[in-house]
DSSP file (Angstrom, degrees, kcal/mol; ACC not computed):
  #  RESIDUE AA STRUCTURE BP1 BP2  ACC     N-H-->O    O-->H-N    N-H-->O    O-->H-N    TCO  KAPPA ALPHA  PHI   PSI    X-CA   Y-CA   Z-CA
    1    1 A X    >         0   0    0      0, 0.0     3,-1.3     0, 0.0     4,-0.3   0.000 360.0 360.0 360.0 -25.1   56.6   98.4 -128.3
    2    2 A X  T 3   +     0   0    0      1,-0.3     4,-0.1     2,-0.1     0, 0.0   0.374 360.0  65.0 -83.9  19.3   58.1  101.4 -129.2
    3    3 A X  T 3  S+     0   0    0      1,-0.2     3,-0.4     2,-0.2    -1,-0.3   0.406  89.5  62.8-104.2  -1.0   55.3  103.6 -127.9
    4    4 A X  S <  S+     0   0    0     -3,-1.3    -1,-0.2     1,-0.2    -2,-0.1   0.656  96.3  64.7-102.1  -2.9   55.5  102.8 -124.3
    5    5 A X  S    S+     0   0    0     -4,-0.3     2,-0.8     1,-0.2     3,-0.2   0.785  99.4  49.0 -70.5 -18.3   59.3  104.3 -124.3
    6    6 A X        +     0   0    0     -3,-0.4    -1,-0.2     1,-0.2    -4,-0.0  -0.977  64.1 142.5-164.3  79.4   58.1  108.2 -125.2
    7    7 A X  S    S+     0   0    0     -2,-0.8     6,-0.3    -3,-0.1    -1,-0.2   0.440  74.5  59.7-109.6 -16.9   55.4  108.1 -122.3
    8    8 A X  S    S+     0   0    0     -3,-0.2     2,-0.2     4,-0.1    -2,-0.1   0.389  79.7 104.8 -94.2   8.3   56.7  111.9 -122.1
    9    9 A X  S  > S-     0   0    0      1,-0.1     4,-0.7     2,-0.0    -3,-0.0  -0.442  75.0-132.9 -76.0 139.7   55.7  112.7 -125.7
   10   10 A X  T  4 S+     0   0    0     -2,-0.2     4,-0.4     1,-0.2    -1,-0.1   0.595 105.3  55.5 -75.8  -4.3   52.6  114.9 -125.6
   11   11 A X  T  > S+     0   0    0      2,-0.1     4,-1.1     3,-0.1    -1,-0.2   0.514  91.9  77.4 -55.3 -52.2   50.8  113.1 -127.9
   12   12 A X  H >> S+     0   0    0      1,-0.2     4,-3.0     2,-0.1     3,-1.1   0.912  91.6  48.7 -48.1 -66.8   51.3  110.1 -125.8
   13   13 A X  H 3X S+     0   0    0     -4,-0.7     4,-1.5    -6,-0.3    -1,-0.2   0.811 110.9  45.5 -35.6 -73.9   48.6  111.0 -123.1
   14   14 A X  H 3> S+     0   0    0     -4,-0.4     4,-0.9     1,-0.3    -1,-0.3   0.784 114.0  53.7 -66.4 -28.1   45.6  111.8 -125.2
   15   15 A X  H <X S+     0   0    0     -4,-1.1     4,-0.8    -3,-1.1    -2,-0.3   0.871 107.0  53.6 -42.7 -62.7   46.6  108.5 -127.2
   16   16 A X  H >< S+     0   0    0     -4,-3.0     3,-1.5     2,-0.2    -2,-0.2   0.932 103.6  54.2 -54.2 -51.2   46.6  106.6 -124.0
   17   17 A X  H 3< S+     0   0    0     -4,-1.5    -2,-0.2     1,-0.3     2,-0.2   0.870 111.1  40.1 -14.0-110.2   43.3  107.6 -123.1
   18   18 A X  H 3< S+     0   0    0     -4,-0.9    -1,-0.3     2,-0.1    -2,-0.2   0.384  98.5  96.8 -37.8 -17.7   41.2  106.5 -126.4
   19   19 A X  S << S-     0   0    0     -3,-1.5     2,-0.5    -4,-0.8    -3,-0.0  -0.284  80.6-118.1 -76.7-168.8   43.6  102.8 -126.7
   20   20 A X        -     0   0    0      3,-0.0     2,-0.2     0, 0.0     6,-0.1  -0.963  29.6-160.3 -97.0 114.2   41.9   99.7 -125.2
   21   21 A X    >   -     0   0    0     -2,-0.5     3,-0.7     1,-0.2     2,-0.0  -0.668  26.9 -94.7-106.9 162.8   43.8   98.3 -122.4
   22   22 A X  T 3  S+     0   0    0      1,-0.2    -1,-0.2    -2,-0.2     3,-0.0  -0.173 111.9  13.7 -55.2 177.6   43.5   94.5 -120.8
   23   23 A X  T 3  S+     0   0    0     -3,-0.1     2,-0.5    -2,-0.0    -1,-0.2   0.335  99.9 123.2  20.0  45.6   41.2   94.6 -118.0
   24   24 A X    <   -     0   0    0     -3,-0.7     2,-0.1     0, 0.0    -1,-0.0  -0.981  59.6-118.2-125.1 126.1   39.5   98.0 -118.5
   25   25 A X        -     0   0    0     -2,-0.5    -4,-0.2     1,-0.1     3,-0.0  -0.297  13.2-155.5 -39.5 146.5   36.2   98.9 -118.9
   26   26 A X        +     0   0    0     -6,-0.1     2,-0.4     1,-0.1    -1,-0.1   0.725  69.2  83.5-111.0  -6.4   35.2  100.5 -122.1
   27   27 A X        -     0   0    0      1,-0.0     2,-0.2     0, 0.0    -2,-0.1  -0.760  65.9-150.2 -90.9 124.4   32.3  102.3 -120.9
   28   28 A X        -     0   0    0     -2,-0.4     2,-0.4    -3,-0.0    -2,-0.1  -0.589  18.8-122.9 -97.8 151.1   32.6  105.4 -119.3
   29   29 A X        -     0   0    0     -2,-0.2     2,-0.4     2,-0.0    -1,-0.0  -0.855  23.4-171.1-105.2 138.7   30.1  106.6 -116.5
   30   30 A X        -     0   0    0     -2,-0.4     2,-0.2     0, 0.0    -2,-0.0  -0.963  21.4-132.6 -89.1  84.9   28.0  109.6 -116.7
   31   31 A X        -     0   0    0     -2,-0.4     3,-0.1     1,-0.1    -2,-0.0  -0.471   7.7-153.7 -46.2 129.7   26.1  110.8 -114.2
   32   32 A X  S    S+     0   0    0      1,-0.2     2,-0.4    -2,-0.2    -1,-0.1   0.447  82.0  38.3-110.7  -0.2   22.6  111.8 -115.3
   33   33 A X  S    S-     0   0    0      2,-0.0     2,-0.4     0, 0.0    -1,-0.2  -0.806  72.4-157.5-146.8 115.3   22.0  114.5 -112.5
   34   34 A X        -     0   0    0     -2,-0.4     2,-0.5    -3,-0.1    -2,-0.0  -0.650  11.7-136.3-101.0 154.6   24.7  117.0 -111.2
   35   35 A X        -     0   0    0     -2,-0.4    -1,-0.1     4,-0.0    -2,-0.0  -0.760  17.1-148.0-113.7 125.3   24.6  118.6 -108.1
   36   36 A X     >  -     0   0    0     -2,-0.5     4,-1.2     1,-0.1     3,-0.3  -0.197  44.3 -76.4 -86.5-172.9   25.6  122.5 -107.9
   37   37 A X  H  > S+     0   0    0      1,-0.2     4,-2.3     2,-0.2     5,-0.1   0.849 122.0  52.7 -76.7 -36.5   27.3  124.3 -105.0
   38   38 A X  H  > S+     0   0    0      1,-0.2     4,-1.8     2,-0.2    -1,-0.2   0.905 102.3  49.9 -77.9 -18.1   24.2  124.4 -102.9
   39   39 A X  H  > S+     0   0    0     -3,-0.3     4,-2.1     2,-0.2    -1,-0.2   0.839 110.8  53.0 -59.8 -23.3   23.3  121.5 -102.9
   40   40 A X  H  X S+     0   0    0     -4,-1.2     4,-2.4     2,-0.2     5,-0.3   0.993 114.9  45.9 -51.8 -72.7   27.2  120.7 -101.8
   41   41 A X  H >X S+     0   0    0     -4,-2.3     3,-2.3     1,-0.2     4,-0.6   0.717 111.9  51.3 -39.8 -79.1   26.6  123.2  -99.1
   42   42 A X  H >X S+     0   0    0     -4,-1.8     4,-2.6     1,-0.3     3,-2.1   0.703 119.8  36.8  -2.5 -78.3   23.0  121.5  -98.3
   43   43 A X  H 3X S+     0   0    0     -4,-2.1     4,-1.4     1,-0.3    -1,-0.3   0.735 112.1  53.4 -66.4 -31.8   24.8  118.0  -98.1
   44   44 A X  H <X S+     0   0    0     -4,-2.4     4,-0.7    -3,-2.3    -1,-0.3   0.545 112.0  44.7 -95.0  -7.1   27.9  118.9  -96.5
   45   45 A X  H <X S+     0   0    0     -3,-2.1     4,-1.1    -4,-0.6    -2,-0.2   0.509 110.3  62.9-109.8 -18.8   25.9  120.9  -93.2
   46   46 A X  H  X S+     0   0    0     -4,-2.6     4,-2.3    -5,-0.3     3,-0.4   0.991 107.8  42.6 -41.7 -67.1   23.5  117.5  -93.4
   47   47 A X  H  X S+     0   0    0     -4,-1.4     4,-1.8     1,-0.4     5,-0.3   0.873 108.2  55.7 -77.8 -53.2   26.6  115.7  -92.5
   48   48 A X  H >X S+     0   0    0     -4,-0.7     4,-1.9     1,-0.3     3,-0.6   0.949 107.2  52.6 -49.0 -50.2   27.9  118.0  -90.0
   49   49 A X  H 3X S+     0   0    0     -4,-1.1     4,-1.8    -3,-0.4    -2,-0.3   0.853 104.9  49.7 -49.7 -43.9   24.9  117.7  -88.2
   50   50 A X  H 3X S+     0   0    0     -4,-2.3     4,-2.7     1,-0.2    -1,-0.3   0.865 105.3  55.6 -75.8 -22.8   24.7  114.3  -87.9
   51   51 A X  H <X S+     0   0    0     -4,-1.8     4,-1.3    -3,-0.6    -2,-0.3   0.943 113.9  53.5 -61.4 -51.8   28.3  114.0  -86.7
   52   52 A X  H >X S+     0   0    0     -4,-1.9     4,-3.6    -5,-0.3     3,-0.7   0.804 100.8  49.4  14.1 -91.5   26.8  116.3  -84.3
   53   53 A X  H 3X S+     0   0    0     -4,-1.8     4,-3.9     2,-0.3    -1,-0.2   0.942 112.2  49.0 -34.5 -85.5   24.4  114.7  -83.4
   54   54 A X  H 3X S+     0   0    0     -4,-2.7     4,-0.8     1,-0.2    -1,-0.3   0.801 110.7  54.3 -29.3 -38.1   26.7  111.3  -82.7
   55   55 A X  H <X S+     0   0    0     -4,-1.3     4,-1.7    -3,-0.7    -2,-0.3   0.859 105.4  45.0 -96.8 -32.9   29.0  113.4  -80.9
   56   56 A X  H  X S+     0   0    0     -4,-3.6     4,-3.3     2,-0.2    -2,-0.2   0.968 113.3  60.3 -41.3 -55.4   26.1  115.0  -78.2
   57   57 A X  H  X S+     0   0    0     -4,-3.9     4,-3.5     1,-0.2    -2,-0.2   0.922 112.2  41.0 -43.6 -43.0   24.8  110.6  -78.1
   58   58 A X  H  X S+     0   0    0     -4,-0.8     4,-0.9     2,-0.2    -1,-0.2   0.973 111.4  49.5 -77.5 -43.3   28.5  110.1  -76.8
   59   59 A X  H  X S+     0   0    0     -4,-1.7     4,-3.2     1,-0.2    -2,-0.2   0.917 116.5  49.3 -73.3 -38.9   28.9  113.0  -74.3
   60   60 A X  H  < S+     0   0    0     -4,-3.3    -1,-0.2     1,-0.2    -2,-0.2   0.783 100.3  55.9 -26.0 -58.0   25.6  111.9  -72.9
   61   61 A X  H  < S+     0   0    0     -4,-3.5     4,-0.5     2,-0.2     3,-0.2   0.467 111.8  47.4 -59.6 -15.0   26.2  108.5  -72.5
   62   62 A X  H >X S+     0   0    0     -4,-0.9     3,-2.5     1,-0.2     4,-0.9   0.828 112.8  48.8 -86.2 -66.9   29.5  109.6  -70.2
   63   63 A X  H 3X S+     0   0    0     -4,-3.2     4,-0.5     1,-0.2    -1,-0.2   0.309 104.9  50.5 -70.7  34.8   27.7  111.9  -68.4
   64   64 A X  H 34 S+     0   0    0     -2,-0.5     4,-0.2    -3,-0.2    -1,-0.2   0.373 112.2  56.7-108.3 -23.9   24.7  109.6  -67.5
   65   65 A X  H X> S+     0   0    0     -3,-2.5     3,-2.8    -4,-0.5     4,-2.8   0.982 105.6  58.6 -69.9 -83.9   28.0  107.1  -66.4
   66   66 A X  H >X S+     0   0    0     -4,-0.9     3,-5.5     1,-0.4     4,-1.3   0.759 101.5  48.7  13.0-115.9   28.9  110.1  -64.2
   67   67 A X  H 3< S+     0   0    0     -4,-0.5    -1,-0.4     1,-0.3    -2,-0.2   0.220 102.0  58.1 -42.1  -1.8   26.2  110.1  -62.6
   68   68 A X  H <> S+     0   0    0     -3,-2.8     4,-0.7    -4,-0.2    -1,-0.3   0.457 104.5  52.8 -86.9  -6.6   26.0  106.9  -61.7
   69   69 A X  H <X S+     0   0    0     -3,-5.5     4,-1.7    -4,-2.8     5,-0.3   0.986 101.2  58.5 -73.3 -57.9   29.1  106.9  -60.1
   70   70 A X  H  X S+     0   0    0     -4,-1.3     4,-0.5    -5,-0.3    -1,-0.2   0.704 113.5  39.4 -51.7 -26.3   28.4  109.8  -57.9
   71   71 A X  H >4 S+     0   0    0     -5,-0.3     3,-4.3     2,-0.2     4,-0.4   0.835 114.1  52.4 -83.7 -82.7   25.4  108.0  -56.4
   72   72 A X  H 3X S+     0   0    0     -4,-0.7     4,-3.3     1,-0.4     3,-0.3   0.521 117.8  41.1  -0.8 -77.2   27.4  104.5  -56.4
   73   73 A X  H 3X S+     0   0    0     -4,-1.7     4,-1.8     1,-0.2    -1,-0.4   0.754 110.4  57.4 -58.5 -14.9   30.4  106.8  -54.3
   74   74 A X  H <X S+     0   0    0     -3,-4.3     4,-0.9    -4,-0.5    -2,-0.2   0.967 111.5  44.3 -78.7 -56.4   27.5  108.6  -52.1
   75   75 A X  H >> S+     0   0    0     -4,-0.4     4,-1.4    -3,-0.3     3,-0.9   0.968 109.9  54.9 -51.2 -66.4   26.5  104.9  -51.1
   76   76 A X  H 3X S+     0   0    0     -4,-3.3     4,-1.5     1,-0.2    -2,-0.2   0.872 104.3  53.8 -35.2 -62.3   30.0  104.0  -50.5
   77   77 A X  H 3X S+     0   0    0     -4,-1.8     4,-1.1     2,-0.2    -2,-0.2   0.792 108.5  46.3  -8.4 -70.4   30.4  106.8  -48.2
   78   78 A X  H XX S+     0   0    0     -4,-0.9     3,-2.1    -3,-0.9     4,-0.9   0.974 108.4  61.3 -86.0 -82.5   27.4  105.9  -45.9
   79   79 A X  H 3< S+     0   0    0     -4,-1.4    -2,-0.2     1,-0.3     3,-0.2   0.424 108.2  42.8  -9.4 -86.5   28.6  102.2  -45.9
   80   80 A X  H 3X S+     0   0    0     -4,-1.5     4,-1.8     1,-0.3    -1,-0.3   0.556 106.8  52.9 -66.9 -18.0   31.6  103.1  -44.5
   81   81 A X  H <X S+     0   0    0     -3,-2.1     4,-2.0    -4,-1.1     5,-0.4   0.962 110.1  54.7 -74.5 -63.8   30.6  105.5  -41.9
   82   82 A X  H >< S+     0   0    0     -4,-0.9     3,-1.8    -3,-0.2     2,-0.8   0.188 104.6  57.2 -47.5-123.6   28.3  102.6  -41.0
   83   83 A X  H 3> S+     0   0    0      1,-0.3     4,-1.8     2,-0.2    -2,-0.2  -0.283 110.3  45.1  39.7 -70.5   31.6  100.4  -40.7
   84   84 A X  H 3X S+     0   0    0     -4,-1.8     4,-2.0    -2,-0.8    -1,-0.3   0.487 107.1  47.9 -88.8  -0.2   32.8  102.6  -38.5
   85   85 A X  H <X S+     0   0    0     -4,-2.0     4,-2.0    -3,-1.8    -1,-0.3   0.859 118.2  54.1 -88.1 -38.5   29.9  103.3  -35.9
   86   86 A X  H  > S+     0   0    0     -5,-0.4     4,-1.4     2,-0.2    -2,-0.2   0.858 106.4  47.4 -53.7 -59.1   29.9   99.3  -36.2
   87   87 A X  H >X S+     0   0    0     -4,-1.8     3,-2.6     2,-0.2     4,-0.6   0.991 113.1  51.5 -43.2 -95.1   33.7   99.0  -35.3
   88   88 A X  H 3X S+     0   0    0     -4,-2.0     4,-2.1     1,-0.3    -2,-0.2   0.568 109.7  53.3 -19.8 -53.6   33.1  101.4  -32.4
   89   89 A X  H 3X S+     0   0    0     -4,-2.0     4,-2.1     2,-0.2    -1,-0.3   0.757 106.7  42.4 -18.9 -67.0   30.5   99.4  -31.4
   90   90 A X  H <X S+     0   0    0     -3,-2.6     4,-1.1    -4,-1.4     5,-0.3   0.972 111.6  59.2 -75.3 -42.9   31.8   96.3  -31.1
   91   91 A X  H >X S+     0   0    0     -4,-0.6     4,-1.8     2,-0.2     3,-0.5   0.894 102.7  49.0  22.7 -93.6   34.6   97.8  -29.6
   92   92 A X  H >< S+     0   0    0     -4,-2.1     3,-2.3    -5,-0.3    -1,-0.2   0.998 114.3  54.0 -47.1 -67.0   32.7   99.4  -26.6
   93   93 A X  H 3< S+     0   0    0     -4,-2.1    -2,-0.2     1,-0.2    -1,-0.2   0.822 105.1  48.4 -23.8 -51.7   31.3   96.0  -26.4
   94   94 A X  H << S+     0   0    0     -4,-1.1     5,-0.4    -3,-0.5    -1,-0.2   0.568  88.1 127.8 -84.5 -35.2   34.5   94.2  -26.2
   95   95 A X    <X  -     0   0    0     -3,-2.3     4,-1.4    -4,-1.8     3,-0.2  -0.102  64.8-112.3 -67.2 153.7   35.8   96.4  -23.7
   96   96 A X  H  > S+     0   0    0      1,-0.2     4,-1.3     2,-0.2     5,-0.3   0.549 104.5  47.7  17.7 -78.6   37.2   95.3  -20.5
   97   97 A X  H >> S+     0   0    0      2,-0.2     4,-2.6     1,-0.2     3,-1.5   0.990 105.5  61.0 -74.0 -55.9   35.2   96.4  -17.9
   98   98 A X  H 34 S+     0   0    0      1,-0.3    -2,-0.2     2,-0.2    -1,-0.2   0.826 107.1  40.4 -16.3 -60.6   32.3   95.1  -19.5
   99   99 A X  H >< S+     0   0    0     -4,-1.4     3,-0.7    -5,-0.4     6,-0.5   0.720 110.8  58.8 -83.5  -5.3   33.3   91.4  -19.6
  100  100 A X  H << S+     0   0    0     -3,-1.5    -2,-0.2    -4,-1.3    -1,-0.2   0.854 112.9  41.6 -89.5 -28.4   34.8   91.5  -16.1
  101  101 A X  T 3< S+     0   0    0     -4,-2.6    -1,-0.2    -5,-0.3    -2,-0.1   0.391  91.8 111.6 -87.0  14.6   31.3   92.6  -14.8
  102  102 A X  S <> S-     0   0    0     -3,-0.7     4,-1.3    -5,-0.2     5,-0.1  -0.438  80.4-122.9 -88.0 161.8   29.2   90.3  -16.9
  103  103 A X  T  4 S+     0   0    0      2,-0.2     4,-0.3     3,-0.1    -1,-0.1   0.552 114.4  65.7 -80.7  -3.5   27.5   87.7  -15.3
  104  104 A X  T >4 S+     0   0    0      2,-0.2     3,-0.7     3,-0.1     4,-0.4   0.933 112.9  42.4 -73.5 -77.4   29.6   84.8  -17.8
  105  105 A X  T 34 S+     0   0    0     -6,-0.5    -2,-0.2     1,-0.3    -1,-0.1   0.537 114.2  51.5 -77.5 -20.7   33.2   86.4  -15.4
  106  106 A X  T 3< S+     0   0    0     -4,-1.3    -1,-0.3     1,-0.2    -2,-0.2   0.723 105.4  52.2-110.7   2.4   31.4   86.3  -12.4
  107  107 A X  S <  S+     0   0    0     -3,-0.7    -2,-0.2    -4,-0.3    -1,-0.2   0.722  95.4  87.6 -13.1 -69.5   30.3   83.1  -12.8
  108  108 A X  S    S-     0   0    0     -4,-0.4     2,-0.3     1,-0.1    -3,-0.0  -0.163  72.2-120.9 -71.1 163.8   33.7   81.7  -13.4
  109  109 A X        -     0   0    0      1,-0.0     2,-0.1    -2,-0.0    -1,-0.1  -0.798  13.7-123.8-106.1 144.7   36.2   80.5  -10.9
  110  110 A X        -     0   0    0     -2,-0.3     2,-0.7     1,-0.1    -1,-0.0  -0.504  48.7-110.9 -87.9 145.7   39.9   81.6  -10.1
  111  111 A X        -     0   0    0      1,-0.1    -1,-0.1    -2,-0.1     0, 0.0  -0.520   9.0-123.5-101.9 154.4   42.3   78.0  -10.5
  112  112 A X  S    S+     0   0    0     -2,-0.7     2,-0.3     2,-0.0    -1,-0.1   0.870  87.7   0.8 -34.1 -64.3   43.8   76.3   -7.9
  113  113 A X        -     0   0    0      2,-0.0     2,-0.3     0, 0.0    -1,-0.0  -0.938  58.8-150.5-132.4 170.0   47.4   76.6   -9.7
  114  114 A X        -     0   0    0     -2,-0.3     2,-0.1     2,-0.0    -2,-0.0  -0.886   6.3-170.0-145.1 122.2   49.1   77.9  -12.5
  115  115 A X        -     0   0    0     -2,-0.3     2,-0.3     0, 0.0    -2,-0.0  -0.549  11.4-148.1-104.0 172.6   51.9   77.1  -14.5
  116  116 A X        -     0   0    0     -2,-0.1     2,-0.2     0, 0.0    -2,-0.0  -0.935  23.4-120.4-143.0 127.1   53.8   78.8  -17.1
  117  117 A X        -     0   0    0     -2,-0.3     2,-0.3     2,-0.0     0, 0.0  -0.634  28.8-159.8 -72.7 135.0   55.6   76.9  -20.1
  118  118 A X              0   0    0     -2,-0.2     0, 0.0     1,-0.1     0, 0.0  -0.860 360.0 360.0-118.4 166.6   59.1   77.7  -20.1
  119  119 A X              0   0    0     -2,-0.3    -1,-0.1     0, 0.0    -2,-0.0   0.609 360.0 360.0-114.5 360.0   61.5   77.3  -23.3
């Protein structure tokens, strides 16, 4: 027990290493093929690229979104300018002189009296 007080002994460290702890593996892993600094470089300019790559997929996919809005507002646009030759239209239609010269007002008859509600 008295070895876990004097964790600051230098001794201690390299001691700790080599004991057996609970729940530890005892087998240490090797790797059987190591990879030098170009292949790091190699791997690490893979990987940039493919983030790359991902990041082009994304800026695409907005501007193909773009561009459907700009036809989508182009349409809107000519809608409403039809709207409003429509509005005019009916309008002109509508107007005044028109129905007092139609043959439906000159048809009709003026009446014999007319009252007015009063409050």
């Amino acid at each position: 027990m008295s070895h876990y007080y004097r964790a600051s002994a230098p001794n201690f460290s390299s001691r700790q290493d080599r004991m057996w702890r609970r729940n530890q593996n005892t087998a240490k892993f090797a790797p059987s093929v190591n990879l030098g600094p170009i292949s790091h470089t190699i791997l690490i300019a893979l990987m940039v690229a493919v983030l790359g790559l991902i990041y082009l997929t994304q800026v695409v996919k907005t501007g193909a979104y773009g561009y459907d809005i700009n036809s989508l507002d182009e349409k809107l646009a000519t809608l409403q300018s039809k709207k409003k030759d429509l509005v005019n239209e009916n309008a002109r239609l509508q107007a005044l002189s028109n129905v007092a010269e139609s043959s439906v007002a000159k048809a009709m008859k003026s009446p014999a009296a007319t009252e007015y509600a009063q409050n």
